[in-house]
N, CA and C atoms as a LAMMPS dump frame, in Angstrom:
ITEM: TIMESTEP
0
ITEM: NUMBER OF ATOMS
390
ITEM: BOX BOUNDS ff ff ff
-5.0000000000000000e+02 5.0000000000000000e+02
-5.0000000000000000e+02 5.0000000000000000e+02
-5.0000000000000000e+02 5.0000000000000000e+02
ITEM: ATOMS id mol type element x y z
1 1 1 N 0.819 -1.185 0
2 1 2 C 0 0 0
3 1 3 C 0.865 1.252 0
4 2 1 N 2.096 1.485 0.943
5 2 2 C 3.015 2.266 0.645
6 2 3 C 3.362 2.558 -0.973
7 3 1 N 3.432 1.784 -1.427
8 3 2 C 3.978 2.483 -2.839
9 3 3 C 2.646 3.004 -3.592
10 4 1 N 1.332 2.477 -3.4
11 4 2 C 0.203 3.578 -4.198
12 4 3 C 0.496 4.815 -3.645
13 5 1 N 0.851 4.682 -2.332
14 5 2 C 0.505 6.732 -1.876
15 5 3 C 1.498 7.314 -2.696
16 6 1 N 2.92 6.633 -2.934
17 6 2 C 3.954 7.344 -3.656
18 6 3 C 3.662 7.52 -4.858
19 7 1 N 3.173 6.762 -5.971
20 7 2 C 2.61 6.708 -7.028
21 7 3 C 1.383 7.758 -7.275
22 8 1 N 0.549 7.981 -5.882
23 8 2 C -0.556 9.123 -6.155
24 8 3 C -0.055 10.698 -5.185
25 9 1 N 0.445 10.566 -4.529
26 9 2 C 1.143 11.612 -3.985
27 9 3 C 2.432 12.312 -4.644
28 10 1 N 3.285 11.865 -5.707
29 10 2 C 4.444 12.129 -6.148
30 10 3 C 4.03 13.07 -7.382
31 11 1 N 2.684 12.558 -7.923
32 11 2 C 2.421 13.275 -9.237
33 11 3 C 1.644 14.772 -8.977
34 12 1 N 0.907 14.35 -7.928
35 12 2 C 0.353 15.838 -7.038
36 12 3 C 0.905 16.904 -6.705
37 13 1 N 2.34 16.33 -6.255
38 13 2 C 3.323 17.421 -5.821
39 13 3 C 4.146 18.1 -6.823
40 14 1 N 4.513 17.183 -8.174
41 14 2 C 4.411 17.52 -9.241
42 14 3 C 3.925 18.621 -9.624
43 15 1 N 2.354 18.249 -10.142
44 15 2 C 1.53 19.133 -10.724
45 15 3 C 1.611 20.561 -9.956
46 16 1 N 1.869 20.461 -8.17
47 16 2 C 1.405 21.502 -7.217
48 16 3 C 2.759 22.526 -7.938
49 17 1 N 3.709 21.724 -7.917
50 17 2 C 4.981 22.456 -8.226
51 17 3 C 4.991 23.192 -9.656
52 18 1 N 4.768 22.601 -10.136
53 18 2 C 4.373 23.173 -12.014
54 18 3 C 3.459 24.384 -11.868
55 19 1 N 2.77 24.18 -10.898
56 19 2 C 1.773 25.573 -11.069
57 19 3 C 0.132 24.828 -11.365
58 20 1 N -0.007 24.133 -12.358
59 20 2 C -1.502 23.328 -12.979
60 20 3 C -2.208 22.395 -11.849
61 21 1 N -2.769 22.672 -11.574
62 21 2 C -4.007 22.156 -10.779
63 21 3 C -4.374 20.571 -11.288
64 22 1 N -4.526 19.574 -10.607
65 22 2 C -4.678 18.263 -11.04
66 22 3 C -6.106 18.079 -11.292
67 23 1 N -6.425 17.406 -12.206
68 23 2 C -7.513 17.186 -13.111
69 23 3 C -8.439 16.045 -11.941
70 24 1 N -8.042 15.336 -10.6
71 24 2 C -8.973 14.635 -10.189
72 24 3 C -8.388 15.42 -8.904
73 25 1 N -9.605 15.564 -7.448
74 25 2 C -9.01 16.263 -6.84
75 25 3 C -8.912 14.582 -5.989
76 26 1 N -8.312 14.421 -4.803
77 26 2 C -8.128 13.496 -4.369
78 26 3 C -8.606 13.858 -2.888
79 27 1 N -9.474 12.824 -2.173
80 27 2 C -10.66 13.518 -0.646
81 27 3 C -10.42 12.171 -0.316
82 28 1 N -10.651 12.358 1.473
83 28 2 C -10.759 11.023 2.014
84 28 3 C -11.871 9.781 1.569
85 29 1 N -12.694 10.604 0.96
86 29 2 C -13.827 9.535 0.304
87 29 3 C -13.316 8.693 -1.223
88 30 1 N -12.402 8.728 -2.15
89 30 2 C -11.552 8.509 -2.96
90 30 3 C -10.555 7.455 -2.555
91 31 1 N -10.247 7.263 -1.477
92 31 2 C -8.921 6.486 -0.796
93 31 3 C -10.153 5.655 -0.206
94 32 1 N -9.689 4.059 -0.526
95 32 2 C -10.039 3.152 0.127
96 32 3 C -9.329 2.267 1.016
97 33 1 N -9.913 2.007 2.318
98 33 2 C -8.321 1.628 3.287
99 33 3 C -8.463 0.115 2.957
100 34 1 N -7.219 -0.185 3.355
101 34 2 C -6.686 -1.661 2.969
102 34 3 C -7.493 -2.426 3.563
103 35 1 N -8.11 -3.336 3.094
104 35 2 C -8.873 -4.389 4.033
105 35 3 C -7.803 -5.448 4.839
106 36 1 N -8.409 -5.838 6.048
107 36 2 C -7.934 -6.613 6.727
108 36 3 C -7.721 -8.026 6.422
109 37 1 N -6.718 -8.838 6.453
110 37 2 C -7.096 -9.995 6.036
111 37 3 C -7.627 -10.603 7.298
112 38 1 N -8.37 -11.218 7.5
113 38 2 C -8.914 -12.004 8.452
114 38 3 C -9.275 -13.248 7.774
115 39 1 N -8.974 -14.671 8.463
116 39 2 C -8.728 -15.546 7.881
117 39 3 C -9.442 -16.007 9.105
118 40 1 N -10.758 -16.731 8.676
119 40 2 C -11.357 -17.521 9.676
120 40 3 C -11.391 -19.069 9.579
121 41 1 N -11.446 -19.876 10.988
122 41 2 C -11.366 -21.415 10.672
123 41 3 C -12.472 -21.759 11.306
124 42 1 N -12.286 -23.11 11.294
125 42 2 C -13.626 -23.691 12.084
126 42 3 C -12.869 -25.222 12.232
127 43 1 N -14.012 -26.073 13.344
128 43 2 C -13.422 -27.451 13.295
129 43 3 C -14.222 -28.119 13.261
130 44 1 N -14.336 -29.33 12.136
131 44 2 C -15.698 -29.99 11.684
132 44 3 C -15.003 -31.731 12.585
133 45 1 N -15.97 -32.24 13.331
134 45 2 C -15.362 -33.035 14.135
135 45 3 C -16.734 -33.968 13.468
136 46 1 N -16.293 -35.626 13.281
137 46 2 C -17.205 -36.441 12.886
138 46 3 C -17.462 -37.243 13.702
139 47 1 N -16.985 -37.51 14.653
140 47 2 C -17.73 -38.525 15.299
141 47 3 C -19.468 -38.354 16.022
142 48 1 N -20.107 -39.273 15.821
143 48 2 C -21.459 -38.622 15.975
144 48 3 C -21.807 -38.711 17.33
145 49 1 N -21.444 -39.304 18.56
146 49 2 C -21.438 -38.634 19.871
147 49 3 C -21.001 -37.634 20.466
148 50 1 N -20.277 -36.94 19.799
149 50 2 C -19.514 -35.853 20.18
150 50 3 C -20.499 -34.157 20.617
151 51 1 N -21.153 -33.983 19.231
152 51 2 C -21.779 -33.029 19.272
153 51 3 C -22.729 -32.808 20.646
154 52 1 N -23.677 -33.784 21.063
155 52 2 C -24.42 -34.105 21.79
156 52 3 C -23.575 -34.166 23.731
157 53 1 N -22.731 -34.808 23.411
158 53 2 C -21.585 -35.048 24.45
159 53 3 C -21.274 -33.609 25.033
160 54 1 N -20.548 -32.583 23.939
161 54 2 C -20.108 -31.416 24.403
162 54 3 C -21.194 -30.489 24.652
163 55 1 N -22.852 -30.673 24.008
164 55 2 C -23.31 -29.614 24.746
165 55 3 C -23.667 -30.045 26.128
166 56 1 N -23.608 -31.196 26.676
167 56 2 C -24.196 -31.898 27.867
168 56 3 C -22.584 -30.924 28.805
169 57 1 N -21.567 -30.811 28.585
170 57 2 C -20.179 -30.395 29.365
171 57 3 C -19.824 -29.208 28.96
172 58 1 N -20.436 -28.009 28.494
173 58 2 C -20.063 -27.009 28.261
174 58 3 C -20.879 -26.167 28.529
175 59 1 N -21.061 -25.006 29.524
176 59 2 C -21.929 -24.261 29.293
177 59 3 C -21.062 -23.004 29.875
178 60 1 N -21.914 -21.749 29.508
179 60 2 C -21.083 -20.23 29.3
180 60 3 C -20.475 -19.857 30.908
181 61 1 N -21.173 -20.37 32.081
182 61 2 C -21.108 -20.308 32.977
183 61 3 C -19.833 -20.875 33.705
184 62 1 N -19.569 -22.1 33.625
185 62 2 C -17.897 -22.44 33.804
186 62 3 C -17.158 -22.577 32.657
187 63 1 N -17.294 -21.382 31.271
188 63 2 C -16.391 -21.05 30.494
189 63 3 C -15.289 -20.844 30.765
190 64 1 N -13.684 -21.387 30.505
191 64 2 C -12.739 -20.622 30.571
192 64 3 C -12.133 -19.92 29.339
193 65 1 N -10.869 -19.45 30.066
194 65 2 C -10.363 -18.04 29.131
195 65 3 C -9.463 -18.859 27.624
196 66 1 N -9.513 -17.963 27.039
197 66 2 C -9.041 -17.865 25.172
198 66 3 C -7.658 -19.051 26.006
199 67 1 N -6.851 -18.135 26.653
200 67 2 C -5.503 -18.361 26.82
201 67 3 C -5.583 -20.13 27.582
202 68 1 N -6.469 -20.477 28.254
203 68 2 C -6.495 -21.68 28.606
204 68 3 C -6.548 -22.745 27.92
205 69 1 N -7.53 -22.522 26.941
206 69 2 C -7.966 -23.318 25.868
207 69 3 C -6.526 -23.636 24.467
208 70 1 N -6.031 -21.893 24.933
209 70 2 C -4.978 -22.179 23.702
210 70 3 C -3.747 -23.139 24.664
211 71 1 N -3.458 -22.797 25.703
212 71 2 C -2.319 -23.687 26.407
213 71 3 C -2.771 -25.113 26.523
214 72 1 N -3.775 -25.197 26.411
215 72 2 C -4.306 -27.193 26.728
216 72 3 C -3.847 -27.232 25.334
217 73 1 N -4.753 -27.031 24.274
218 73 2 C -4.312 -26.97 23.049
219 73 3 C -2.942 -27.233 22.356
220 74 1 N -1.982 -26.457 22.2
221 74 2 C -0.823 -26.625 22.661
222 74 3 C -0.386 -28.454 22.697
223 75 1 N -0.47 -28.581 24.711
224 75 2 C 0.188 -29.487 24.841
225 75 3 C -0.998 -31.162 24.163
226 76 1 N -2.183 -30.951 23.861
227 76 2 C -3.089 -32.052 23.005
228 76 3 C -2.268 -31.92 21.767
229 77 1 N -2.254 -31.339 21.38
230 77 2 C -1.994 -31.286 19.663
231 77 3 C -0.512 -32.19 19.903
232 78 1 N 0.818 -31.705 20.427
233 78 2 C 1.627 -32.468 20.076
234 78 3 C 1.599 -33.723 20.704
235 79 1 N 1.16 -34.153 22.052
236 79 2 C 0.769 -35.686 22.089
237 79 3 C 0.301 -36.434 21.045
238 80 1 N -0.907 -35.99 20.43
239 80 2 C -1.551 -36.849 19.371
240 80 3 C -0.691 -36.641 18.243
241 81 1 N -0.186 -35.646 17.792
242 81 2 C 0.692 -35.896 16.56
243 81 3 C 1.752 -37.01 16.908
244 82 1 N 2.29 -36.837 18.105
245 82 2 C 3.45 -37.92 18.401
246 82 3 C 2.522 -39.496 18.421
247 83 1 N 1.707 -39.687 18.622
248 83 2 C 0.698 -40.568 19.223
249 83 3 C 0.505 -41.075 17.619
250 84 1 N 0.41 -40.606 16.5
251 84 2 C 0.166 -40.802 14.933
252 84 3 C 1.143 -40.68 14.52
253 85 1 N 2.417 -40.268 14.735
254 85 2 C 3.596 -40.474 14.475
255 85 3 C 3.713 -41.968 14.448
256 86 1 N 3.97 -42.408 15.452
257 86 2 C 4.948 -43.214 16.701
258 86 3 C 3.907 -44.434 16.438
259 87 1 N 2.31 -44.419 16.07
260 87 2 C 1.042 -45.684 15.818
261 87 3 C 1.086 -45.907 17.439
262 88 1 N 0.723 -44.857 17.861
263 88 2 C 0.16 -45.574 18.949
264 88 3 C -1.153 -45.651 19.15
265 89 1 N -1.903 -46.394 20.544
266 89 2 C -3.252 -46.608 20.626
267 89 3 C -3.962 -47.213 18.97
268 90 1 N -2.967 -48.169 18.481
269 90 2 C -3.305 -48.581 17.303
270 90 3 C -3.94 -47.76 16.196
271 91 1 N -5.224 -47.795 15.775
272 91 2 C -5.289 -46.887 14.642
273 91 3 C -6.186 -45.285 14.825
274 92 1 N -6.491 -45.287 15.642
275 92 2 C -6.726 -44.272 15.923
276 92 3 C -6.751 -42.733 16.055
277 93 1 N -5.123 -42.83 16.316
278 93 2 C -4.259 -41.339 15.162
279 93 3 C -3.98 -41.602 14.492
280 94 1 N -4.709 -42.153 13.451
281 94 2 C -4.732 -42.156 11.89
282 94 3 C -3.84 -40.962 11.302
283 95 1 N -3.993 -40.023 11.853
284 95 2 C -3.606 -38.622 11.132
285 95 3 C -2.748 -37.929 12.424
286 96 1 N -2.536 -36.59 11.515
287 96 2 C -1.679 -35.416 12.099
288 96 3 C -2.646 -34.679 12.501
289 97 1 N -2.713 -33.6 13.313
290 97 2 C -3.718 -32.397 13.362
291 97 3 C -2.439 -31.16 12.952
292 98 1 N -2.334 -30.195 11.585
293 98 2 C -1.945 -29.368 11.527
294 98 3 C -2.6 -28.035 12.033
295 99 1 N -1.741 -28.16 13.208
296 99 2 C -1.91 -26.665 13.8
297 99 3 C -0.642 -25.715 14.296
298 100 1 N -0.614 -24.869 14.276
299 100 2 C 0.585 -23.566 14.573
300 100 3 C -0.138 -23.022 16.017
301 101 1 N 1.038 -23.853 16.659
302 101 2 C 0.607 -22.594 17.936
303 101 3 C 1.05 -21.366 18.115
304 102 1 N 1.733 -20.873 16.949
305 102 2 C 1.617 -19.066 17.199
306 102 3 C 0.395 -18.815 16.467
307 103 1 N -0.806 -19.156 16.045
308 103 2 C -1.725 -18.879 14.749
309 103 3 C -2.551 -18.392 16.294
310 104 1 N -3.509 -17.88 15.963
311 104 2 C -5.243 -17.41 16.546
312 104 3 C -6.029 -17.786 16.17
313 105 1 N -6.326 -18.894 16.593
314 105 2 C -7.903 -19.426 15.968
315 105 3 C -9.276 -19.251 16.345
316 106 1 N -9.227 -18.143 17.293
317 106 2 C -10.5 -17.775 17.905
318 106 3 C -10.589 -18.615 19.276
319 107 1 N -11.704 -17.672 19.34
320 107 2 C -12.375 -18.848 20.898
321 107 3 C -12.977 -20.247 20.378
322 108 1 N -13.62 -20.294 19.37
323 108 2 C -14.714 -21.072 19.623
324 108 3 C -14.11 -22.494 18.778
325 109 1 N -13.329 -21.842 17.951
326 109 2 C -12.135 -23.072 17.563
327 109 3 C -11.686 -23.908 18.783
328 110 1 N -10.954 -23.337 19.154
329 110 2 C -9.994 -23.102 20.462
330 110 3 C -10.721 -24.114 21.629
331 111 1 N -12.112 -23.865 21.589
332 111 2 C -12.768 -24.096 22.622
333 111 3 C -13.269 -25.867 22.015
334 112 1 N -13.689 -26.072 21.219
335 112 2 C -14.361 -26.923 20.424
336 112 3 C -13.232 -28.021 20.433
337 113 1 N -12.154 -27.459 20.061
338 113 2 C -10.724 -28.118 19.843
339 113 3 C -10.158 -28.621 20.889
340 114 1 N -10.432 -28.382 22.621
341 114 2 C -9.85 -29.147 23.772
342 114 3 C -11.09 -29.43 24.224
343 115 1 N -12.142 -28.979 23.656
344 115 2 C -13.26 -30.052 24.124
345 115 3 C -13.43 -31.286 23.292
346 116 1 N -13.024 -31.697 22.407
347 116 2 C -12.632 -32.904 21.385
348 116 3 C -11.903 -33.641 22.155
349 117 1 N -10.488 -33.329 22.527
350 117 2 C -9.904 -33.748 23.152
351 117 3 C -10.175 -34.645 24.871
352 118 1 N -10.915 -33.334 24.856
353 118 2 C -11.315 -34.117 26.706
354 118 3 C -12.63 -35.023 25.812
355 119 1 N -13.052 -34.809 25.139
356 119 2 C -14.048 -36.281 24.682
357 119 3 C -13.124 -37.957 24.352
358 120 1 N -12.126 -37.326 24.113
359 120 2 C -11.505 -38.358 23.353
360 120 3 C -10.878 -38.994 24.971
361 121 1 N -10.473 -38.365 25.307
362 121 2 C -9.731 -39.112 27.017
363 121 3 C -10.952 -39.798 27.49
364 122 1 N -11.728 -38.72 28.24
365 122 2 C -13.031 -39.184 29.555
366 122 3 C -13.928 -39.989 28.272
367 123 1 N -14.497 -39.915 27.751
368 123 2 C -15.614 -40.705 26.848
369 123 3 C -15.302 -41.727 26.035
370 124 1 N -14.117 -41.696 25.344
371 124 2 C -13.813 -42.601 24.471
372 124 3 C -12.416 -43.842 25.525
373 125 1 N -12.033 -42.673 26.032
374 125 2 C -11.114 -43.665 27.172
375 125 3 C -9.807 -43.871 26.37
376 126 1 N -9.379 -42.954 25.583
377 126 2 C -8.097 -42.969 25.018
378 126 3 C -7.026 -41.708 25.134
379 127 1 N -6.357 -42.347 26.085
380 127 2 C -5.248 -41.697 26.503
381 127 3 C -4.788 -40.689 25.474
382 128 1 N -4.408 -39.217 25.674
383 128 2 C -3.816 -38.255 24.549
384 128 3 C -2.832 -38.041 25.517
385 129 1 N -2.442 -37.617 26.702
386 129 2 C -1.414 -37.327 27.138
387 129 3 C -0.92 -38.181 28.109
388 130 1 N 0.422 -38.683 27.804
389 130 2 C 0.604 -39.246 28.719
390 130 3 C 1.67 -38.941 30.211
């Protein structure tokens, strides 16, 4: 974005300097600000007890904070990647979960995402951390 202002500001000062008046005038309504990228996720979880499971253990009332959810998070994610690495608990970590723990995935990611997890320990009875 730096180089449009130079590109529309350089010829202005130009023209200002020449003496001739520029043929478009340029107003804050003319300049459009950079949009934000915001990059939203979500987590589509299939097992079909789950949905039902987490609204029975979640409610707004013993909600915890962004930062909790992201630190459980955190240490779930690399157990089970090591856990699908390594074949453990037989087939089960089938897969990797690609996630960046410097990324922001919101609350409700975040939230959805160590509540999977505590389904998968207490309900399903399979160890993620050991």
């Amino acid at each position: 974005m730096k180089n449009l202002w130079i590109i529309v500001i350089v010829p202005l000062l130009l023209w200002r300097c020449a003496g001739t008046q520029p043929h478009v005038m340029i107003t804050s309504e003319n300049i459009i600000p950079p949009r934000e990228d915001k990059t939203e996720y979500e987590v589509d979880i299939y097992d079909p007890g789950f949905d039902n499971w987490f609204l029975t253990q979640w409610n707004q009332a013993k909600d915890n904070s962004y930062r909790f959810y992201d630190t459980w998070n955190d240490r779930y994610v690399l157990a089970w990647n090591y856990n699908a690495t390594h074949r453990r608990n037989g087939n089960f970590f089938n897969s990797t979960i690609n996630y960046d723990i410097n990324e922001d995935y919101g609350m409700e990611v975040s939230r959805k995402l160590y509540y999977y997890f505590k389904y998968v320990e207490d309900e399903l009875k399979i160890p993620i951390l050991n």
